[in-house]
Predicted model as a PDB file, atoms N, CA, C, CB and O in Angstrom, pLDDT in the B-factor column:
MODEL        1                                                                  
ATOM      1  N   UNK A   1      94.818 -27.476  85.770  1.00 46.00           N  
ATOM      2  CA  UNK A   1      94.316 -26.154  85.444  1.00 46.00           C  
ATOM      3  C   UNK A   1      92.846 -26.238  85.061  1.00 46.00           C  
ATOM      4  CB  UNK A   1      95.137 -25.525  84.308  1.00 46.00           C  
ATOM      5  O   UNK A   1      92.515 -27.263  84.465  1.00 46.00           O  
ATOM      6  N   UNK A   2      92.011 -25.422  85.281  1.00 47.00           N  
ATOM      7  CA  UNK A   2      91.024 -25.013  85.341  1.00 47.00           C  
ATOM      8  C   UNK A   2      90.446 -23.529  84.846  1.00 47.00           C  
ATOM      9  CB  UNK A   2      90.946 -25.278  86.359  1.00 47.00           C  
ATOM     10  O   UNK A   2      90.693 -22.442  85.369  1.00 47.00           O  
ATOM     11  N   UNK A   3      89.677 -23.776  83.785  1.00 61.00           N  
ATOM     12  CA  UNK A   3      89.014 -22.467  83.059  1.00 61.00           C  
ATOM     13  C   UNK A   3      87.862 -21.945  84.009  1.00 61.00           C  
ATOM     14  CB  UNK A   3      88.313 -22.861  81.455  1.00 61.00           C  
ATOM     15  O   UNK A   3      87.135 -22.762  84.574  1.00 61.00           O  
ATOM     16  N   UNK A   4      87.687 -20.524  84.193  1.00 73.00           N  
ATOM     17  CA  UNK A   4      86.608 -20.111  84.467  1.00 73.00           C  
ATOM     18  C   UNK A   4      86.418 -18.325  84.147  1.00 73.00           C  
ATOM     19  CB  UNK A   4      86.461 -20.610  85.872  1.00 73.00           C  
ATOM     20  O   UNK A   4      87.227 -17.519  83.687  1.00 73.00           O  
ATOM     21  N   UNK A   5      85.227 -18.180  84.535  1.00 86.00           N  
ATOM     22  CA  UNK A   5      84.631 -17.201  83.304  1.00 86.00           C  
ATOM     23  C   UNK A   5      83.691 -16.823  84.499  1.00 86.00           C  
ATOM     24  CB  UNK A   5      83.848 -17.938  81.555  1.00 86.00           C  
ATOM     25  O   UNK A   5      83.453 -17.471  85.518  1.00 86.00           O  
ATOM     26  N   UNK A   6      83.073 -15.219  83.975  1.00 95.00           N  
ATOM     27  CA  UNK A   6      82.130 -14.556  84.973  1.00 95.00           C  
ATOM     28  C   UNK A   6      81.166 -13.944  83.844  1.00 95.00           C  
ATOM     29  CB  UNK A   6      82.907 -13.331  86.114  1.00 95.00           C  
ATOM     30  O   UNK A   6      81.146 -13.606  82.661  1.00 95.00           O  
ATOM     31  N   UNK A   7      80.260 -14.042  85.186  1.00 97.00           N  
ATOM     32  CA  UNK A   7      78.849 -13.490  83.718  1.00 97.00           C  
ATOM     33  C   UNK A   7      78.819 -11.910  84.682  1.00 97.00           C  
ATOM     34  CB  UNK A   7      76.403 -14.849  83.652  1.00 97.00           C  
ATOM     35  O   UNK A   7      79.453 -11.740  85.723  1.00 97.00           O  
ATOM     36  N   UNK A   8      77.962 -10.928  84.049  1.00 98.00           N  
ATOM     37  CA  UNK A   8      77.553  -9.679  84.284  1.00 98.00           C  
ATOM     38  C   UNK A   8      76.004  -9.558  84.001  1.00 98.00           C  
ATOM     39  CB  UNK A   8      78.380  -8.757  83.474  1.00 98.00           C  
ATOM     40  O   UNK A   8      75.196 -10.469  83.824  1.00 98.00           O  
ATOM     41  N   UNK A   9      75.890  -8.779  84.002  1.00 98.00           N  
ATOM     42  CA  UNK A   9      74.135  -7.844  83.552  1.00 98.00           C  
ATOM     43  C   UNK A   9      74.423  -6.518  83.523  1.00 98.00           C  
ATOM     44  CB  UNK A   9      72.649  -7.925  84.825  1.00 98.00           C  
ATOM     45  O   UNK A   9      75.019  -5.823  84.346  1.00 98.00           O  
ATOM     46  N   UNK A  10      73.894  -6.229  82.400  1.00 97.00           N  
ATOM     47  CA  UNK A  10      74.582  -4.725  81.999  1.00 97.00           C  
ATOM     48  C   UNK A  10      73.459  -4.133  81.285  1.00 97.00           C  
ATOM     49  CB  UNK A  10      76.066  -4.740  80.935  1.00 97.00           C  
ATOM     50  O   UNK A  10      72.829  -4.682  80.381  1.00 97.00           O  
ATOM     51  N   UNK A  11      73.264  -3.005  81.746  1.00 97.00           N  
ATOM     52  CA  UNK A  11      72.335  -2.021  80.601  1.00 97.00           C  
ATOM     53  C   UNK A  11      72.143  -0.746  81.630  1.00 97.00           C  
ATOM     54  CB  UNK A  11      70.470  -2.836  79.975  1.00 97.00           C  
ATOM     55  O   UNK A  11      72.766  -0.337  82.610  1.00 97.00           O  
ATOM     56  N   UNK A  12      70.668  -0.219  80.728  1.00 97.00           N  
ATOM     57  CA  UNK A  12      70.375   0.878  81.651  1.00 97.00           C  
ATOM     58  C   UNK A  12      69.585   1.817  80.831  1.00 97.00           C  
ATOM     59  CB  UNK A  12      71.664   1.559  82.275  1.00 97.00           C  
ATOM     60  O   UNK A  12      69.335   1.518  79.664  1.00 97.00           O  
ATOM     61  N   UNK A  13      69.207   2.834  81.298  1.00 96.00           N  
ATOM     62  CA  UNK A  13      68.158   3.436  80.151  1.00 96.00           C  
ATOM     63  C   UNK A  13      68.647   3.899  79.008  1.00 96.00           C  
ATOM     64  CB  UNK A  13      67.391   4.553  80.570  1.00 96.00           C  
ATOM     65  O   UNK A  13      69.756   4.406  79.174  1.00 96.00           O  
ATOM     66  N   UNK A  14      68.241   3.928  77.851  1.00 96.00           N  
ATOM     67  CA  UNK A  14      68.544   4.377  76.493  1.00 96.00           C  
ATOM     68  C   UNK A  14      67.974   5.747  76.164  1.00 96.00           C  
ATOM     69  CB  UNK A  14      68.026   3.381  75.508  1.00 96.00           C  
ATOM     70  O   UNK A  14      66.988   6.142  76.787  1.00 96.00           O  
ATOM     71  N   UNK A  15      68.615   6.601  75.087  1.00 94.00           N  
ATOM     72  CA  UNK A  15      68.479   7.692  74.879  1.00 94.00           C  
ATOM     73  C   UNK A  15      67.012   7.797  73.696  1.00 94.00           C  
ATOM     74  CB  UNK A  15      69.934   8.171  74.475  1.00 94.00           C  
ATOM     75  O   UNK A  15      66.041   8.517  73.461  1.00 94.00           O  
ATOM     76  N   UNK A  16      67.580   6.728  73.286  1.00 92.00           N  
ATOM     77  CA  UNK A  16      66.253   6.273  71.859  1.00 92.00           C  
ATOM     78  C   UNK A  16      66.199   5.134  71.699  1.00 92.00           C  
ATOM     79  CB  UNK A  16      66.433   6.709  70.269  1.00 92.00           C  
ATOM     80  O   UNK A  16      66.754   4.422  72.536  1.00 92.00           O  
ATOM     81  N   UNK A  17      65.551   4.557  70.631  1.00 89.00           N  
ATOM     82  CA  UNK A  17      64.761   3.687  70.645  1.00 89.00           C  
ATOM     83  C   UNK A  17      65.762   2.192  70.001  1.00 89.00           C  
ATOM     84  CB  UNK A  17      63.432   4.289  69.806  1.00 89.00           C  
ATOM     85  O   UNK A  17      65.576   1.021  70.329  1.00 89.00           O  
ATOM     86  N   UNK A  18      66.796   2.712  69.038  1.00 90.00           N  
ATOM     87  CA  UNK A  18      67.747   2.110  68.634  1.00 90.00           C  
ATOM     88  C   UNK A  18      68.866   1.633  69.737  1.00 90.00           C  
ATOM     89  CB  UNK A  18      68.181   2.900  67.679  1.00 90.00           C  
ATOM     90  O   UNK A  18      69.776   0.910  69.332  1.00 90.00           O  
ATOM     91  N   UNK A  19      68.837   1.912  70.747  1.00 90.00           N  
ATOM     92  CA  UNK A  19      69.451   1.105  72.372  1.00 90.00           C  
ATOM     93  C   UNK A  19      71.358   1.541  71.463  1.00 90.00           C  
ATOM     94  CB  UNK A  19      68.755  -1.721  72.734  1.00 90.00           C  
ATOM     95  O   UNK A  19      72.240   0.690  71.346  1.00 90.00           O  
ATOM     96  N   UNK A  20      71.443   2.502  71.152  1.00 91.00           N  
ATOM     97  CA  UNK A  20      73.021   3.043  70.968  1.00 91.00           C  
ATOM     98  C   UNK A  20      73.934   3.461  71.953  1.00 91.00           C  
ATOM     99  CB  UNK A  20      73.069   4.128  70.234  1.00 91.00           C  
ATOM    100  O   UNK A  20      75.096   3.183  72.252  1.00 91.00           O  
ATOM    101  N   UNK A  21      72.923   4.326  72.428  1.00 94.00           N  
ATOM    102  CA  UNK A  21      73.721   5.332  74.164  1.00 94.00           C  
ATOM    103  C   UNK A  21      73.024   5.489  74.893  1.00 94.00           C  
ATOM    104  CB  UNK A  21      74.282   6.863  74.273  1.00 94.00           C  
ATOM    105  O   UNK A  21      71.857   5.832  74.703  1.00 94.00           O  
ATOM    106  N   UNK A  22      73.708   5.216  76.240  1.00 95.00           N  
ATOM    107  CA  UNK A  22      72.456   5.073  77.509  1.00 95.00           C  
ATOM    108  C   UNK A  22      72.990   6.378  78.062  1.00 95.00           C  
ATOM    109  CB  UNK A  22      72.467   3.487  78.838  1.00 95.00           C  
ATOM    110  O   UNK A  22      74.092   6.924  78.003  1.00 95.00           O  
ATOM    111  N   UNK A  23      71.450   6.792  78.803  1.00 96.00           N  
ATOM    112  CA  UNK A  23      71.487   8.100  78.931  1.00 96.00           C  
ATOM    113  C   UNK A  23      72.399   7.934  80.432  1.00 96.00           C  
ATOM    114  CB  UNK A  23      69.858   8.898  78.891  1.00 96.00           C  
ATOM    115  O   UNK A  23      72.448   6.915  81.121  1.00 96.00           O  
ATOM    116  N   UNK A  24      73.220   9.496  80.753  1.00 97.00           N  
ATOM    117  CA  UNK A  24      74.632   9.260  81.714  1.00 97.00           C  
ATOM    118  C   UNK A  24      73.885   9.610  83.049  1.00 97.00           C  
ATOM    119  CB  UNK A  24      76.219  10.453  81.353  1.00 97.00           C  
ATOM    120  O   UNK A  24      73.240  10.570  83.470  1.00 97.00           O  
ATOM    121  N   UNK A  25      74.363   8.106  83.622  1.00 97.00           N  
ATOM    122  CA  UNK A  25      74.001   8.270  85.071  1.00 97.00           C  
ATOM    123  C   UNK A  25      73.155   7.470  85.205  1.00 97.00           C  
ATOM    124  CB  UNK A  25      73.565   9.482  85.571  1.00 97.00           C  
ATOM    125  O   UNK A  25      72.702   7.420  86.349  1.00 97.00           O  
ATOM    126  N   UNK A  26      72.294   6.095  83.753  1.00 96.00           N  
ATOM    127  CA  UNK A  26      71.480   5.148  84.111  1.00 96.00           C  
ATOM    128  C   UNK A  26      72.133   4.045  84.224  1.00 96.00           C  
ATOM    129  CB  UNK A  26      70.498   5.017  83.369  1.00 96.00           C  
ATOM    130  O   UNK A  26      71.638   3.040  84.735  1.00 96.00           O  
ATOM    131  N   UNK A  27      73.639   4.125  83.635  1.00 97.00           N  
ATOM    132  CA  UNK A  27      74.137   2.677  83.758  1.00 97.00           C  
ATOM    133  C   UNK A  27      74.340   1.830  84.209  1.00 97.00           C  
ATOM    134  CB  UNK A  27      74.628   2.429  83.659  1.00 97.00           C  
ATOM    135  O   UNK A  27      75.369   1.951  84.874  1.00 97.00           O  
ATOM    136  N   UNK A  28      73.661   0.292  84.305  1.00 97.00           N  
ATOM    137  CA  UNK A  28      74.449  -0.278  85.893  1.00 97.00           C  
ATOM    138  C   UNK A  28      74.959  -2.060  85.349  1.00 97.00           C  
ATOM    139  CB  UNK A  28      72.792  -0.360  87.740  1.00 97.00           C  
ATOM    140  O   UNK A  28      74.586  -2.708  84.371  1.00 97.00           O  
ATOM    141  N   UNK A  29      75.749  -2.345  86.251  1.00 97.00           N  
ATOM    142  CA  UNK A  29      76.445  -3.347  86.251  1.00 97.00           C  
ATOM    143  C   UNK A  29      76.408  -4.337  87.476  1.00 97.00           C  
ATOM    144  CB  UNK A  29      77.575  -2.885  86.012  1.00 97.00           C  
ATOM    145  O   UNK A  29      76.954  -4.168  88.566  1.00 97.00           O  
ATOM    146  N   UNK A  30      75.769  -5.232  87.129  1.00 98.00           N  
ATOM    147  CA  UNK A  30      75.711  -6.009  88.084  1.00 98.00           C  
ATOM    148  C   UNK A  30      75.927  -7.425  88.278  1.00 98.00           C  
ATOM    149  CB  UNK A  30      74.861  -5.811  88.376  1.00 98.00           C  
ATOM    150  O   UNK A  30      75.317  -8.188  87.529  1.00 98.00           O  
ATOM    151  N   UNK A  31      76.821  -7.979  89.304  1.00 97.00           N  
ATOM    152  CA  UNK A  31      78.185  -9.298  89.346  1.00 97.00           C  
ATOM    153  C   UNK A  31      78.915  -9.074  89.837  1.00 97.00           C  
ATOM    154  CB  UNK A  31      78.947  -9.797  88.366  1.00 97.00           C  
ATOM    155  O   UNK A  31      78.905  -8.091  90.577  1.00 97.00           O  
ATOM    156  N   UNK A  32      80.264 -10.095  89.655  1.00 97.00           N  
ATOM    157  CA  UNK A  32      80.118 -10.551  88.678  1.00 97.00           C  
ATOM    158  C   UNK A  32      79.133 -12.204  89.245  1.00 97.00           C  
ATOM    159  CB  UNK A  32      81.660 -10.526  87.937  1.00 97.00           C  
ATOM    160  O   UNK A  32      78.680 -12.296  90.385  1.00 97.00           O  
ATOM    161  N   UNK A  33      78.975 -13.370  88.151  1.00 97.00           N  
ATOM    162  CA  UNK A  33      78.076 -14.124  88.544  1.00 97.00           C  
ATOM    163  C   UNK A  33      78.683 -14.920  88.222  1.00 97.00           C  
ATOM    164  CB  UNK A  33      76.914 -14.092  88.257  1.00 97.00           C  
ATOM    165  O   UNK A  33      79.478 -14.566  87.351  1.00 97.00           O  
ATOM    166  N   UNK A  34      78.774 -16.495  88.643  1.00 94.00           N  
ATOM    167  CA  UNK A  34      79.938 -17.916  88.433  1.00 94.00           C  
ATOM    168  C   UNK A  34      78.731 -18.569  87.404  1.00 94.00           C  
ATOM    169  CB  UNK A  34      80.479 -19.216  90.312  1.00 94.00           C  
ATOM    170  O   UNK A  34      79.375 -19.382  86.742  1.00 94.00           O  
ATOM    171  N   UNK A  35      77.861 -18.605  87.114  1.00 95.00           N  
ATOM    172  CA  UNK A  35      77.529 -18.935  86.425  1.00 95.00           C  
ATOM    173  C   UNK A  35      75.978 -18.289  85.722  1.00 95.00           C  
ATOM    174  CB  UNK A  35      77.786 -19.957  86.838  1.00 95.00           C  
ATOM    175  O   UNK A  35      75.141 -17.528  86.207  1.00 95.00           O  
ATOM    176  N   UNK A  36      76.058 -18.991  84.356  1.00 96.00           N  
ATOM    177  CA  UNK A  36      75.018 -18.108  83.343  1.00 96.00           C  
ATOM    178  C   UNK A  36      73.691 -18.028  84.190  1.00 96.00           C  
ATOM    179  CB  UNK A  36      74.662 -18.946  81.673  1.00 96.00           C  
ATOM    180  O   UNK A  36      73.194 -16.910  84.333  1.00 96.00           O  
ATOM    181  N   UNK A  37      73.217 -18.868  84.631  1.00 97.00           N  
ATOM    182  CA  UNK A  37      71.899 -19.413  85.449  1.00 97.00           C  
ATOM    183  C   UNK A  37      71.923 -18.011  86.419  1.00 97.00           C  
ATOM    184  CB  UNK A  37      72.113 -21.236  86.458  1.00 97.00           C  
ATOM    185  O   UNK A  37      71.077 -17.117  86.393  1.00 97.00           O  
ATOM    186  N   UNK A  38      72.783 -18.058  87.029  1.00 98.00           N  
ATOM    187  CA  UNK A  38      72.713 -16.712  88.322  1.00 98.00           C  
ATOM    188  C   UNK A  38      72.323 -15.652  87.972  1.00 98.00           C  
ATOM    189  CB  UNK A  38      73.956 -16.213  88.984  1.00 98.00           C  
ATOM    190  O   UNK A  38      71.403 -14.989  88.451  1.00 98.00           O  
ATOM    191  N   UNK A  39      73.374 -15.288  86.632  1.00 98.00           N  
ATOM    192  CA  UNK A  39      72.994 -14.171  85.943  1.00 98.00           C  
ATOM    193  C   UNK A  39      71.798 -13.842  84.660  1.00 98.00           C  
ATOM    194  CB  UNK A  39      74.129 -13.910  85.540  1.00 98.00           C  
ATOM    195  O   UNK A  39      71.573 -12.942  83.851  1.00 98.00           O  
ATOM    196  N   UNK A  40      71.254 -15.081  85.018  1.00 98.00           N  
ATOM    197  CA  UNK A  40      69.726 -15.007  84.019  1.00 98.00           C  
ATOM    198  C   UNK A  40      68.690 -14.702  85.473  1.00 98.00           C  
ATOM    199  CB  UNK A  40      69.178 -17.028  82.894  1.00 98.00           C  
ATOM    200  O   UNK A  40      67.727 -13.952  85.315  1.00 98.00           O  
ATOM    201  N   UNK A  41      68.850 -15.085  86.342  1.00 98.00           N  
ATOM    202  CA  UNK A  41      67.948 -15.128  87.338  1.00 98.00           C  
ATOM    203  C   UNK A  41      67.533 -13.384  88.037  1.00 98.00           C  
ATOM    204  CB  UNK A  41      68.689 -16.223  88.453  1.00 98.00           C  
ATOM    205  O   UNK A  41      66.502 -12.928  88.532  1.00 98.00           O  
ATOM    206  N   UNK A  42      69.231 -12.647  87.699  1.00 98.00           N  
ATOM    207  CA  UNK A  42      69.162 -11.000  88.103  1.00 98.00           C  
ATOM    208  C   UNK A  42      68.955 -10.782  86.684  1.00 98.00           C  
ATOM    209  CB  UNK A  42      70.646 -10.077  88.910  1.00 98.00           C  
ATOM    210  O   UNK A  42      67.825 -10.323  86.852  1.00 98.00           O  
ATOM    211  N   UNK A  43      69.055 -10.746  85.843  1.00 98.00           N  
ATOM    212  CA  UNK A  43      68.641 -10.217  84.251  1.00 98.00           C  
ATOM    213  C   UNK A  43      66.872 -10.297  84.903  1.00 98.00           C  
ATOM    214  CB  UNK A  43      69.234 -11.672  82.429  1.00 98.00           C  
ATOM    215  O   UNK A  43      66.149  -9.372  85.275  1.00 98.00           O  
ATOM    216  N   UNK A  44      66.621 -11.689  84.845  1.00 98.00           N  
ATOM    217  CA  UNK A  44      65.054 -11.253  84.588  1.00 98.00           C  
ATOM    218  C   UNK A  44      64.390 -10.813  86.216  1.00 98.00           C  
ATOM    219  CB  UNK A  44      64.044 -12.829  83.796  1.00 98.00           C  
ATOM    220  O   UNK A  44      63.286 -11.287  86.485  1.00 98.00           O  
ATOM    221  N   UNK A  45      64.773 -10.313  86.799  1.00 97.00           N  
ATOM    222  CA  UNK A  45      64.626  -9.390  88.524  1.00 97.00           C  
ATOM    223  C   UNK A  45      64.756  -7.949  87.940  1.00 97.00           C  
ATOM    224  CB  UNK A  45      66.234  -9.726  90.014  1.00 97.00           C  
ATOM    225  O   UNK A  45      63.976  -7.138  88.439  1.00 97.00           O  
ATOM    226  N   UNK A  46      66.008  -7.255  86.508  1.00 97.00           N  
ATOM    227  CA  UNK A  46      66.265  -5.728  86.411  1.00 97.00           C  
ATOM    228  C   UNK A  46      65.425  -5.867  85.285  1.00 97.00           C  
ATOM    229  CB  UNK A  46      67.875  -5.001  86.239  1.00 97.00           C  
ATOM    230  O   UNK A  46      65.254  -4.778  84.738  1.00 97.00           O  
ATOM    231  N   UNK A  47      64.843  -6.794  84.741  1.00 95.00           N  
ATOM    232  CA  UNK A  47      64.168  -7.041  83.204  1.00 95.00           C  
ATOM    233  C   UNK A  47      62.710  -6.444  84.285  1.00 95.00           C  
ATOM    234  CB  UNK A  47      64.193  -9.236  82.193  1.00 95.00           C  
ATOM    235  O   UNK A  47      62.600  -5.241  84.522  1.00 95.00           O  
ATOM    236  N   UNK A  48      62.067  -7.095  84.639  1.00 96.00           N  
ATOM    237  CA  UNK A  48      60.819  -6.994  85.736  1.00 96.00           C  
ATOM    238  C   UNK A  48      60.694  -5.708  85.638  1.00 96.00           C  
ATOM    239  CB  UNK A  48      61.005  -7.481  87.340  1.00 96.00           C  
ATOM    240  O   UNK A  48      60.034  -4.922  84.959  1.00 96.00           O  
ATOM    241  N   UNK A  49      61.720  -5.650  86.727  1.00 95.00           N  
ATOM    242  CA  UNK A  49      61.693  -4.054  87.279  1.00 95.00           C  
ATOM    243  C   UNK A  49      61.569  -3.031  86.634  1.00 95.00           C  
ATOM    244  CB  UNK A  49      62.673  -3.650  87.842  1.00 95.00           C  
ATOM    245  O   UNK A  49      61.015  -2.016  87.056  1.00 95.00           O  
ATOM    246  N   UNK A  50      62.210  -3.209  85.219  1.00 94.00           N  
ATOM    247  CA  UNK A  50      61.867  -1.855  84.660  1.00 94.00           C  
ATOM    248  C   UNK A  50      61.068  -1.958  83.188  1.00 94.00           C  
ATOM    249  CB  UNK A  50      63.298  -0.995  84.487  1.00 94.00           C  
ATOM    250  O   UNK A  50      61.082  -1.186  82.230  1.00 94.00           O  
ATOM    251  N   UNK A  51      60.279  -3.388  83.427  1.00 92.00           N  
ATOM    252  CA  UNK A  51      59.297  -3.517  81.889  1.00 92.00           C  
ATOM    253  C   UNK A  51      58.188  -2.175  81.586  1.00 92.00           C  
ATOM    254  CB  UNK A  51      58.112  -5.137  82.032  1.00 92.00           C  
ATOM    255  O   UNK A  51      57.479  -2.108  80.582  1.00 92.00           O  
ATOM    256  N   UNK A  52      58.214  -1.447  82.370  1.00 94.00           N  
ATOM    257  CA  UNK A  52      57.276  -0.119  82.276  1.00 94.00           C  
ATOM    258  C   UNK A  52      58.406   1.039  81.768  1.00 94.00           C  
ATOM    259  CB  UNK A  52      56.463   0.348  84.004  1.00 94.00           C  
ATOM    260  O   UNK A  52      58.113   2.218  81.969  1.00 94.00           O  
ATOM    261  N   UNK A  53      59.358   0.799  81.282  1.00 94.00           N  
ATOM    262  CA  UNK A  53      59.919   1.900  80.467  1.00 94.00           C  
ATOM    263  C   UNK A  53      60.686   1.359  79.814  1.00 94.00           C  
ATOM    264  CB  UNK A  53      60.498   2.969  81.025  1.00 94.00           C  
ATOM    265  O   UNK A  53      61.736   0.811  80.151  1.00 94.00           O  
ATOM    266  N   UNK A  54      60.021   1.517  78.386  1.00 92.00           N  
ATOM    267  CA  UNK A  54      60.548   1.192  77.085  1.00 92.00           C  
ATOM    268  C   UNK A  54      62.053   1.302  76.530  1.00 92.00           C  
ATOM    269  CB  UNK A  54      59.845   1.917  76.327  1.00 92.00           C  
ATOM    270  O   UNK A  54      62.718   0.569  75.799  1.00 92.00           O  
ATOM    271  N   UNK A  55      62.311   2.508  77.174  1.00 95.00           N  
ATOM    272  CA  UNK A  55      64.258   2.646  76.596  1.00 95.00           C  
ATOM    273  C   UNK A  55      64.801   2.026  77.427  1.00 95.00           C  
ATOM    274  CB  UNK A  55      65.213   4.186  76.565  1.00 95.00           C  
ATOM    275  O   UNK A  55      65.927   2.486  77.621  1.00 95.00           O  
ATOM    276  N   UNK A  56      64.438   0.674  78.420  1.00 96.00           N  
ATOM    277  CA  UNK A  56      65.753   0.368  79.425  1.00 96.00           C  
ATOM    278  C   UNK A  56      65.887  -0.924  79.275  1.00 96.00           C  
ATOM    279  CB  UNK A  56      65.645   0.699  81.042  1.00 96.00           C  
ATOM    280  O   UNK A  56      64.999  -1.523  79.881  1.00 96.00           O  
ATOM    281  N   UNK A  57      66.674  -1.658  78.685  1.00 96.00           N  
ATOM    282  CA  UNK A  57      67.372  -2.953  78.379  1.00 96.00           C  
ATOM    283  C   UNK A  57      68.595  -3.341  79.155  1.00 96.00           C  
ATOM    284  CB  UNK A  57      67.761  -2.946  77.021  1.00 96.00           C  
ATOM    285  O   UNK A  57      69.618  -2.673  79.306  1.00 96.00           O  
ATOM    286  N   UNK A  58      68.343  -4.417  79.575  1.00 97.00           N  
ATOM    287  CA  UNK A  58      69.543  -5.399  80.161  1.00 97.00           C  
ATOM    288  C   UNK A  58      70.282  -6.497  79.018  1.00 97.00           C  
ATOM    289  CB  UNK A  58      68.797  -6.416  81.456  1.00 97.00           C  
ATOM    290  O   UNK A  58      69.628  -7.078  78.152  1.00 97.00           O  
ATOM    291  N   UNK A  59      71.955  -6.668  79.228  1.00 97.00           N  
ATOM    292  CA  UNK A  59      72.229  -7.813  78.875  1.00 97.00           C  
ATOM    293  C   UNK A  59      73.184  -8.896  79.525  1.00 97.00           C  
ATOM    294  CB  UNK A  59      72.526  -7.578  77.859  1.00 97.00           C  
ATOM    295  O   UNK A  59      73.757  -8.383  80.486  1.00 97.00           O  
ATOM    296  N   UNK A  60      73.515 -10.077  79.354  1.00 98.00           N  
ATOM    297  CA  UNK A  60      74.109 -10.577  79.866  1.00 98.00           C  
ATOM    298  C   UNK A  60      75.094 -11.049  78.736  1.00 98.00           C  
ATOM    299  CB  UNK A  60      73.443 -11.290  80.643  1.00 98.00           C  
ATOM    300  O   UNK A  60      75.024 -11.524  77.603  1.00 98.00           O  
ATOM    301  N   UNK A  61      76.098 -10.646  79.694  1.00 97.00           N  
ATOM    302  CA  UNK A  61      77.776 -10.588  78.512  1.00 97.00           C  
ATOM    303  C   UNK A  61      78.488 -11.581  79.597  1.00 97.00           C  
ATOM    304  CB  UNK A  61      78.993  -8.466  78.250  1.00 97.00           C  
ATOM    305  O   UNK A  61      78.327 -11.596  80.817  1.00 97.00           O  
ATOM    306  N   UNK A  62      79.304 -12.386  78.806  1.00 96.00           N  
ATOM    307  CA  UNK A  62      80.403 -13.288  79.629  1.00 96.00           C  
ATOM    308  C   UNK A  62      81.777 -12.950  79.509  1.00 96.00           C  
ATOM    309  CB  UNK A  62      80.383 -14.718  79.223  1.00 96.00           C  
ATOM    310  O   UNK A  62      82.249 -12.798  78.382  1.00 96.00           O  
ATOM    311  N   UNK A  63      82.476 -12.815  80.515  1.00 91.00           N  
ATOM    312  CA  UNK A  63      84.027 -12.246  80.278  1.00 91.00           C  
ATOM    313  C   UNK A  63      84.271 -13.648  79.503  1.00 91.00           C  
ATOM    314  CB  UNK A  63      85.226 -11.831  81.911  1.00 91.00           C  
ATOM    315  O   UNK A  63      83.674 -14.725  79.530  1.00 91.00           O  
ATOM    316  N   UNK A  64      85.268 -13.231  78.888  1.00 81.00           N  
ATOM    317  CA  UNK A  64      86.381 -14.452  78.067  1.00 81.00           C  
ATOM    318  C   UNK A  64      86.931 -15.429  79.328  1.00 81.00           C  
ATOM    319  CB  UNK A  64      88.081 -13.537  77.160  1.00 81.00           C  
ATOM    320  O   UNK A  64      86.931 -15.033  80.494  1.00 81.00           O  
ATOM    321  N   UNK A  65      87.331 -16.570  78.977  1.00 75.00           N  
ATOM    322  CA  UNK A  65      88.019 -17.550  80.141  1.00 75.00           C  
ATOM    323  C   UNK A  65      89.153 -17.265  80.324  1.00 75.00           C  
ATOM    324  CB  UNK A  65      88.096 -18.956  79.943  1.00 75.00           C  
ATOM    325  O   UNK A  65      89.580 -16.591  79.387  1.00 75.00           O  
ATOM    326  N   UNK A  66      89.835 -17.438  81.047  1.00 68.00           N  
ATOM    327  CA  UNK A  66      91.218 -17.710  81.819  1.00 68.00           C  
ATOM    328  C   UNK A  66      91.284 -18.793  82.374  1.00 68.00           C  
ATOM    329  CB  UNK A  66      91.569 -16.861  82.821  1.00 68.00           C  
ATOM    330  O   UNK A  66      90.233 -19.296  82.773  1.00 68.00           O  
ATOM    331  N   UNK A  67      92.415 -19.413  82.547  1.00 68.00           N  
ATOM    332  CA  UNK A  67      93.098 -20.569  82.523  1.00 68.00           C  
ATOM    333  C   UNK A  67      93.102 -20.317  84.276  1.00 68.00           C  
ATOM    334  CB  UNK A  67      94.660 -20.664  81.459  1.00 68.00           C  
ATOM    335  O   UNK A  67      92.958 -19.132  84.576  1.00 68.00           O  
ATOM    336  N   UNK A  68      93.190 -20.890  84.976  1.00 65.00           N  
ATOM    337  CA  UNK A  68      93.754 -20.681  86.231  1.00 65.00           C  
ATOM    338  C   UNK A  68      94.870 -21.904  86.314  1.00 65.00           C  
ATOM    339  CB  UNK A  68      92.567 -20.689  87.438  1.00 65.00           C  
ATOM    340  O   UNK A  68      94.892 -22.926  85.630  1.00 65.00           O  
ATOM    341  N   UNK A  69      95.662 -21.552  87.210  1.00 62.00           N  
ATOM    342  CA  UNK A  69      96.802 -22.289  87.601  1.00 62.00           C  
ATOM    343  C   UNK A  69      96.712 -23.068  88.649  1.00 62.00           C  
ATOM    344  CB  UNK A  69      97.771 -21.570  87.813  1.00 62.00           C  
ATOM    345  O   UNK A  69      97.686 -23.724  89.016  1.00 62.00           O  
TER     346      UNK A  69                                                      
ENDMDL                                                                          
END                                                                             
């Protein structure tokens, strides 16, 4: 057996400045990714892309592992 796990990139524009609620219809999700490296590489590609507007943050979250059989 063998553990494995998926990374994401997640964000999108914010309503304010405190990054609480993203405004509806900026959200995006993108993956999933086999490993952290992949998903640092599109983090900083949607990081880039939108460094000219202040309310829009990305993150990278890892699902929990599972066991595979």
């Amino acid at each position: 057996m063998s553990k494995s796990s998926n990374f994401w990139v997640i964000g999108g524009e914010f309503g304010s400045m405190n990054f609480h609620k993203l405004v509806e219809g900026s959200a995006q999700v993108r993956g999933p990714f086999k490993t952290r490296k992949e998903a640092e590489e599109c983090w900083k590609e949607v990081s880039e892309e939108s460094r000219h507007k202040a309310g829009v943050r990305f993150s990278i979250v890892e699902e929990p592992s599972r066991v595979l059989a």
